[in-house]
N, C-alpha and C positions, 0 to 999 in steps of 0.2 A: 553513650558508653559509660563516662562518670557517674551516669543515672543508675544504670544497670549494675555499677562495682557495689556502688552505694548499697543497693536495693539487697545485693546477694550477700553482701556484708554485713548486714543488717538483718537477714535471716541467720546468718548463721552466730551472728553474737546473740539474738533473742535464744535461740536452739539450746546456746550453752547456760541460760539459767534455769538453776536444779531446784526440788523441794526440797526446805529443809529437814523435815523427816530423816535423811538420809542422814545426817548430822545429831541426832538424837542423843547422843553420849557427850554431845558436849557438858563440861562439869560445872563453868559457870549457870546458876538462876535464871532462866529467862524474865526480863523485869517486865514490870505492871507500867504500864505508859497511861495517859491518858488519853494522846490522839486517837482517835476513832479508826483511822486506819494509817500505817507505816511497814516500814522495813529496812532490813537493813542488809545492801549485796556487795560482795569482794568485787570490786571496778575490775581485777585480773583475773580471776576465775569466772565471774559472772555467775557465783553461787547467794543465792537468797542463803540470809543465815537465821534470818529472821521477817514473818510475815505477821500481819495483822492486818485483818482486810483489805490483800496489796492491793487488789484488783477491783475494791468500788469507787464509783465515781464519784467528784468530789469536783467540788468549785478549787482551782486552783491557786486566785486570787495571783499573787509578784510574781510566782514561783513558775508561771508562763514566762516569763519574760527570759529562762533559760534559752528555752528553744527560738525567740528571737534573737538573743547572742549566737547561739550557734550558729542561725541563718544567717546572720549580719558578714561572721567569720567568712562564711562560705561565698557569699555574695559583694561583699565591698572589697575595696581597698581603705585601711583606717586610716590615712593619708588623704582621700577621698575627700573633699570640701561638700555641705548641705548648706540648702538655704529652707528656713522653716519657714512653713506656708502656713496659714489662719487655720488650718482644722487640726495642726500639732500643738498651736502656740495657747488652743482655749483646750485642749483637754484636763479632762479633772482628774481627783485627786493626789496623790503624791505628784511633785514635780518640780522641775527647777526654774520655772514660768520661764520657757522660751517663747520670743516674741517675734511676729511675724516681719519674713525680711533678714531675720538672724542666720548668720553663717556661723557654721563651726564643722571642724573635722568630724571621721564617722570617730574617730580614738574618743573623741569626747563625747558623744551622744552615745559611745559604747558604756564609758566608764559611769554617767548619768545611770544609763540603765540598771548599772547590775551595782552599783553602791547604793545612794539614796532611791536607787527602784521607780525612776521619771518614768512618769507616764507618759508626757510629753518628746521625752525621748523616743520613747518604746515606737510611737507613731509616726516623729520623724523619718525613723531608721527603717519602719517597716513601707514607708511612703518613697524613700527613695529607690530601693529594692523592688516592689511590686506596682505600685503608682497607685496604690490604695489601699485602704487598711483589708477592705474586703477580698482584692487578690494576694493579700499577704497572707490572710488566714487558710486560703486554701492552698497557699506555697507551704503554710506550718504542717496542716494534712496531710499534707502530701508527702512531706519529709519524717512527720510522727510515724506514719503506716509504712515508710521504707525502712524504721529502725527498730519495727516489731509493736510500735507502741497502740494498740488495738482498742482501748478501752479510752480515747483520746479523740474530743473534738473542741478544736479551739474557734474563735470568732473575733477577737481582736488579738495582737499582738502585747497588752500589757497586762490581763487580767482579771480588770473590772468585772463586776457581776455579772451574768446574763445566762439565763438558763438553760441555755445550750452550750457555754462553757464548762468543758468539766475533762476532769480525767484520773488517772490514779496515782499510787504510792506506784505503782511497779512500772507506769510507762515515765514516771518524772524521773527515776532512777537510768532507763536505758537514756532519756534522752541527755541528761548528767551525764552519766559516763563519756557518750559519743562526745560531748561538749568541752569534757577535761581532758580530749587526747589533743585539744588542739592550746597550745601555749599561751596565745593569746587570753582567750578565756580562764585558763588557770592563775597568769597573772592577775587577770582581771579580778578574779573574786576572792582572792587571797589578799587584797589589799586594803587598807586600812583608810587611807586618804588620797587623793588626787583634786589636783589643781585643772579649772579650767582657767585660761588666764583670758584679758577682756577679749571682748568682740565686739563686732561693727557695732553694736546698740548698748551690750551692756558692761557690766564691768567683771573684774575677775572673778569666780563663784570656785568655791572650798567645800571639796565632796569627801562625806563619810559613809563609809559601809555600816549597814543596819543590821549584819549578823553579827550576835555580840560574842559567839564564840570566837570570836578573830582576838577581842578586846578587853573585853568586860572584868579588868579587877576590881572592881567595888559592888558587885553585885552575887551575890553567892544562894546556891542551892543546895539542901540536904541530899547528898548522895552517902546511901547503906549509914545511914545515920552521922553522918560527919558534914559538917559544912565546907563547901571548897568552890574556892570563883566559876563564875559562866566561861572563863576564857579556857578554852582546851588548848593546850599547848600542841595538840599533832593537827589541830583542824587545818585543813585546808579552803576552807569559806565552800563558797556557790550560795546559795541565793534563798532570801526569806519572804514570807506574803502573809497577809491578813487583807480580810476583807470583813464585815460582820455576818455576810454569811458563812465562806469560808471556814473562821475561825483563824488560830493562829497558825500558820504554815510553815515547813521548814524545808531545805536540799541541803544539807551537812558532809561534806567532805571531811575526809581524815586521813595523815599516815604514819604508819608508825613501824620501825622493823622491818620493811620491804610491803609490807600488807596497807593494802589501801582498798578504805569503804567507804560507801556513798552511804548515810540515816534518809531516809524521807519519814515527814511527820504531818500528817494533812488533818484538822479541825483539832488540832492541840487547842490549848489558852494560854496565856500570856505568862501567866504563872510558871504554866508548866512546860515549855514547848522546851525552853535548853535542860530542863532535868530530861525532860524525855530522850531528849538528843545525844546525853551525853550518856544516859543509861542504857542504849541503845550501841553507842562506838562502843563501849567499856564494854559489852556485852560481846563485841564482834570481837576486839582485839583480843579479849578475855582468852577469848574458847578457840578461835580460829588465826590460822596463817595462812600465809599464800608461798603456795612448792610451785619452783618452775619441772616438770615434769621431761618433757622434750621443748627446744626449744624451735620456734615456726622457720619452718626452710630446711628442717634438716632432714637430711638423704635418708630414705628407706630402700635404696635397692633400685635393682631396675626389673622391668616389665616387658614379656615379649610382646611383638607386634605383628598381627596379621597380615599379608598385602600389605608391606608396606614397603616404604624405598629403604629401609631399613630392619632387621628385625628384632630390637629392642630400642626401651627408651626410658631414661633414667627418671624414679619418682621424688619425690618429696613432700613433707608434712604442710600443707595449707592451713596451717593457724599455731600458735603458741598453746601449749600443755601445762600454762597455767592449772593449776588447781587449789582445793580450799581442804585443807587437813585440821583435825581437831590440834588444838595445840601442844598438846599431851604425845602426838602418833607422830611418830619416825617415818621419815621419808624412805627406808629400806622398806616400808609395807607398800611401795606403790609399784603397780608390775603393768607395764605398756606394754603391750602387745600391739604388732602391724600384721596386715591381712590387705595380700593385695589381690587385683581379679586372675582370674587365669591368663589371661592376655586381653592387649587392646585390639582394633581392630582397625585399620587405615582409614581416612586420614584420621592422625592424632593431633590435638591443639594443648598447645600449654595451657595446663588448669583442668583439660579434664580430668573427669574421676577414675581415680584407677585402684581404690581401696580405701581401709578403714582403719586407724589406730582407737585401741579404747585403752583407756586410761581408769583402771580398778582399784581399790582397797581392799583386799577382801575379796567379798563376793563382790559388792556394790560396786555401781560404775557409775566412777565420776564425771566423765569426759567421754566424747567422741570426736577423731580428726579427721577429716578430709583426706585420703594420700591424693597425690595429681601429678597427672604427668608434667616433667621438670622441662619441656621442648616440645617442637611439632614436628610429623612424622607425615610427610605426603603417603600419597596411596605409589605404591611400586607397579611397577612392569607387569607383562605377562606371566614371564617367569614366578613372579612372586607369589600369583596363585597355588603356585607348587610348595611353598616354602621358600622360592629362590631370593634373595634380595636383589635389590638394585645393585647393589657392590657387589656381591657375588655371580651376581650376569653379568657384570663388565668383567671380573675377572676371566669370566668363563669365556667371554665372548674373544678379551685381547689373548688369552691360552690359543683359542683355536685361531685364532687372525694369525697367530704368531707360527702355531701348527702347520697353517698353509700355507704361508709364506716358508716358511722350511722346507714344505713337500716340492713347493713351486722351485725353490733355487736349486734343492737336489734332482726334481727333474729336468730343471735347466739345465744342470752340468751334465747331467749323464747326456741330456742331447747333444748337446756340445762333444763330450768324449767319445759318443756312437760318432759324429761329422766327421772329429779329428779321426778316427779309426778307419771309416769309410774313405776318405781321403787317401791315408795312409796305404790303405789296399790297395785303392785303384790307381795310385804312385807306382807300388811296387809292380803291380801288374803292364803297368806302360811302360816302365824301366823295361821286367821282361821281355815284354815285344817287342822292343828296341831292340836289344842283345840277341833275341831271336832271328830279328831279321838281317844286322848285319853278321850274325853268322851263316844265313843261310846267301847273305851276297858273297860273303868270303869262301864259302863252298862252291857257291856257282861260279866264280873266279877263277878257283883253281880248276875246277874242271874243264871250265875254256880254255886256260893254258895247254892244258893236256892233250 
């Protein structure tokens, strides 16, 4: 069932990223990058605001090691004690040389992962979860394709080269997003340093994060002709990669003013990966905001229901009405409209579809919502064929129970008052005979006298 929340949630968050075309009036320059392919989408609208070859594939290199965070979240407890076996303690490059025999919590082999980017890490955590690198790959597939991510096939859990490693700017983005709803992870890659303190073999080890938009004052890049530090002050980190095929890689988090976007930068260089990156926020925060529109849960009305023990059933909006507005446009231009069906039809389950809210500027539509029915609705009675409900056949039903029981006590008593009556008669009638006959003894009395 978890699978299945997942799976549909996951439709329908890929469902909501739009072309930016529709976006076309934004006023800031779209800027010249050098990555080969990027973009940049509002994490709360899940509007692309910016593409450049979202969708080709592309060696990943660190920038996998997201989607092992993610699974890590979903799968351990960080509390959870590992012991590192020989094929995590010799993996190559980047790493914090763990050694075979090593215990440490999953918090540390998490925090390994997404700062200095351990590769060693990466394959602990994914060894303890699946019992191999190679069923953890197809646990990452299998979670890419439940979050829309189509254009994605991974083969190990840290990134390394290998030619069937690949995926894009727009599936590293949904899997980012999915990854900063959970707290952990956002702690995670917002941080600048973390302590491992010693372990059963080694001694304490001092981790720094390798995105230098978190850090970086002494390094500065020409942006619109002015020099200014690699550190962004709205960044919220997530996670960088090189490889030499790859190129320089980036997942750039940001927020600023309620508006929060994810950059992807895949075969950048070295040079140029944080101008790009930061040409790219500046670009988003620039021209675009995030409008909450309706907010997810709230009542649209209710909806009749056919056959059912019932015949209505309250709906509601199945998702938030986030949207992404040029920054320039007034939230008075957005006009939501709900459309629900003509009715449901018995049995009803909470969540089914019972209509559509669309969310426009304009002509343009920016959004579509889910309505769902707010409760479940058994199938009703016989009656209910007719229109009757369940409720309204009890009613009907104790009406007339109560109708007969009426007719029943009024015909009781009238029997009763015919008895008493009949009674009464044939009283009065034996009283007469009585009187009758001792007056005809009192007559026949006197006549003997006589």
């Amino acid at each position: 069932m978890q699978a299945l929340r997942r799976a549909l949630a996951a439709v329908a968050a890929a469902a909501l990223i739009m072309s930016p075309a529709a976006y076309a009036e934004a006023g800031k320059p779209v800027p010249e990058i050098v990555a080969d392919s990027a973009m940049v989408v509002d994490m709360k609208s899940g509007t692309v605001l910016y593409d450049k070859h979202m969708h080709k594939k592309k060696y990943p290199a660190s920038t996998t090691k997201v989607m092992t965070a993610l699974l890590t979240i979903e799968n351990l407890d960080m509390d959870d004690r590992v012991t590192v076996d020989a094929e995590a303690s010799f993996t190559e490059g980047s790493r914090i040389y763990l050694l075979e025999g090593e215990v440490l919590t999953v918090r540390e082999l998490f925090y390994a992962l997404l700062l200095p980017s351990a590769n060693d890490a990466a394959v602990a955590l994914a060894k303890e979860i699946s019992g191999s690198t190679e069923a953890f790959a197809e646990l990452m597939n299998s979670r890419a394709r439940e979050l829309g991510a189509l254009d994605t096939n991974f083969v190990n859990p840290h990134g390394l080269t290998d030619e069937n490693h690949l995926t894009s700017a727009y599936d590293l983005a949904l899997i980012a997003t999915e990854a900063m709803r959970h707290e952990a992870f956002r702690e995670a890659v917002s941080t600048y340093s973390y302590t491992i303190p010693a372990t059963n073999m080694q001694e304490t080890r001092y981790l720094y994060n390798s995105n230098r938009l978190l850090y970086d004052e002494t390094h500065e890049v020409v942006y619109e002709g002015a020099s200014r530090d690699i550190k962004y002050e709205d960044a919220t980190g997530i996670k960088t990669g090189y490889t030499s095929l790859a190129g320089s890689c980036l997942v750039a988090g940001a927020e600023r003013d309620g508006t929060e976007l994810v950059a992807v930068m895949m075969q950048s260089t070295s040079g140029a990966l944080y101008l790009d990156a930061i040409s790219l926020l500046e670009y988003g925060f620039s021209n675009y905001r995030s409008v909450l529109a309706l907010e997810e849960g709230a009542g649209t009305g209710e909806i009749d229901v056919r056959r059912g023990a019932v015949g209505s059933v309250g709906t509601r909006a199945d998702g938030d009405g986030w949207v992404s507005l040029p920054a320039d446009a007034s939230e008075s231009e957005l006009v939501v409209s709900a459309e629900l069906e003509p009715f449901l039809t018995a049995p009803v389950r909470e969540g089914d579809k019972a209509g559509e809210i669309r969310i426009l500027r304009g002509d343009g539509l920016l959004k579509t919502i889910d309505i769902v029915a707010d409760g479940d609705v058994g199938e009703g009675g016989p009656l209910s064929y007719i229109g009757i409900t369940d409720a309204a056949a009890g009613i009907m039903l104790r009406t007339a129970l109560i109708a007969l029981a009426a007719l029943a006590a009024i015909a009781a008593a009238y029997i009763a008052l015919r008895r008493r009556q009949l009674r009464r008669r044939r009283s009065r009638r034996a009283e007469r005979a009585a009187r009758m006959e001792e007056r005809a003894k009192a007559d026949s009395e006197s006549r003997r006298r006589l």
